[in-house]
Residue, then its C-alpha position, 0 to 999 in steps of 0.5 A: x706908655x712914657x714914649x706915646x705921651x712923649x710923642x703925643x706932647x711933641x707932635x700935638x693932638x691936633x696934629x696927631x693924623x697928619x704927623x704920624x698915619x701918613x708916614x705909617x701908611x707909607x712905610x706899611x706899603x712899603x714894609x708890605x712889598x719887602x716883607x712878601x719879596x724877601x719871603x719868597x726869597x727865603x722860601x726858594x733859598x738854595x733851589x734855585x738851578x737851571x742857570x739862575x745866579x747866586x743870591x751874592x749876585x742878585x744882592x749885587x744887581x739890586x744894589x746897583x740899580x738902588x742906588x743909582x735909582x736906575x728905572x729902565x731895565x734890560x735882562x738878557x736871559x731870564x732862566x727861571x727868575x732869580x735875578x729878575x726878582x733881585x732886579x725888579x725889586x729894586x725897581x719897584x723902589x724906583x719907579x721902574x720896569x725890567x724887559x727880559x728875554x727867556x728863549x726857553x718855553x718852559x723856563x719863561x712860564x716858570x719864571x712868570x709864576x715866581x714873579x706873581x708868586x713874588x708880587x713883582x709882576x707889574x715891574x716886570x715885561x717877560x717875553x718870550x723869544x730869541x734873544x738875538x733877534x729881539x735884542x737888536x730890535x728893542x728901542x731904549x733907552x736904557x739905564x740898567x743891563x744885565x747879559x746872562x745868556x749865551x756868552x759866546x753873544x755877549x760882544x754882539x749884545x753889548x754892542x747892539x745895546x750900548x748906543x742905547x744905555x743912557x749916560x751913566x747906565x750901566x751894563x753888566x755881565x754874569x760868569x765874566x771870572x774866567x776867561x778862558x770860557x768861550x766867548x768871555x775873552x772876546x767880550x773882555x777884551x772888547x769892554x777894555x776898548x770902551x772908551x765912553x766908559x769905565x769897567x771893573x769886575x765883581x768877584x763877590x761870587x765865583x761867577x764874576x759880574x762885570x760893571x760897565x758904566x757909561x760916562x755922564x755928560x760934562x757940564 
């Protein structure tokens, strides 16, 4: 009670409306939209298979796309969702929309109900099809990639994709820890003759995600 009056003393009564419902409005909408996502992500905790990430890597790529306010995102390889939810929820912070490819029927559907069921839905552009026709076919630009599928194509990905991340996007990479694992030395080596970016690799699973930032313009 001491603190209402407090607030009421500094803010005015006049001023009430505008000093505190706006801002509590906002902040509801927002709380709304966490609170659904990070429900759903409780309740689907340690399920998820069929070729998803560990929750350390999705935590990752929302941290990425967050603080970097990234808005246009490209997902290689959908699965069921997981990572696409990590990374949709931060574009719902940022104004921003995720495309992913899934190459799989049944993987795709499955993913589309986890989106609705997350409330991402609108934050995200599922399609269905071959990742390596489609992939090369899409426009740009882009600020934000993320490649899990088939890693003996990552270095075709990454190559069809970078002319088009935008300078200081990022492209990265999931189950980059080994390479000795078909297709990942290859799309290692090939990242070490970027010359327009600067790449480091992320261990916070075992999986390992590589982070390959494209350098901003000078002046």
């Amino acid at each position: 009670m001491r603190r209402f009056l407090i607030a009421l003393l500094m803010c005015g009564m006049a001023a009430l409306p505008a000093c505190g419902t706006a801002a509590y409005v906002q902040d509801t909408g927002s709380s709304d939209m966490d609170v659904k996502v990070r429900t759903f992500l409780d309740r689907h905790r340690g399920t998820w298979r069929d070729l998803n990430v560990p929750e350390s890597d999705g935590r990752l790529l929302y941290d990425l796309v967050l603080k970097n306010g990234f808005r246009q995102a490209l997902e290689i390889g959908t699965s069921t969702g997981h990572s696409t939810i990590w990374i949709a929820w931060a574009l719902s912070k940022t104004g921003g929309k995720v495309i992913t490819i899934e190459i799989d029927r049944e993987r795709h559907s499955e993913a589309l109900a986890n989106f609705k069921e997350a409330g991402l839905s609108e934050y995200v552009d599922a399609r269905l099809g071959d990742a390596h026709r489609l992939v090369p076919m899409l426009e740009g630009p882009f600020d934000f990639v993320f490649s899990d599928a088939d890693k003996e194509w990552y270095t075709n990905y990454f190559v069809s994709v970078w002319p088009k991340v935008a300078p200081g996007g990022c492209f990265t990479a999931h189950n980059v820890g080994s390479a000795r694992q078909s297709g990942i030395g290859e799309f290692l080596q090939h990242l070490k003759n970027v010359r327009d970016a600067t790449t480091r690799i992320d261990r916070s699973s075992s999986a390992g995600v590589s982070i390959t930032c494209k350098n901003k313009v000078s002046g």
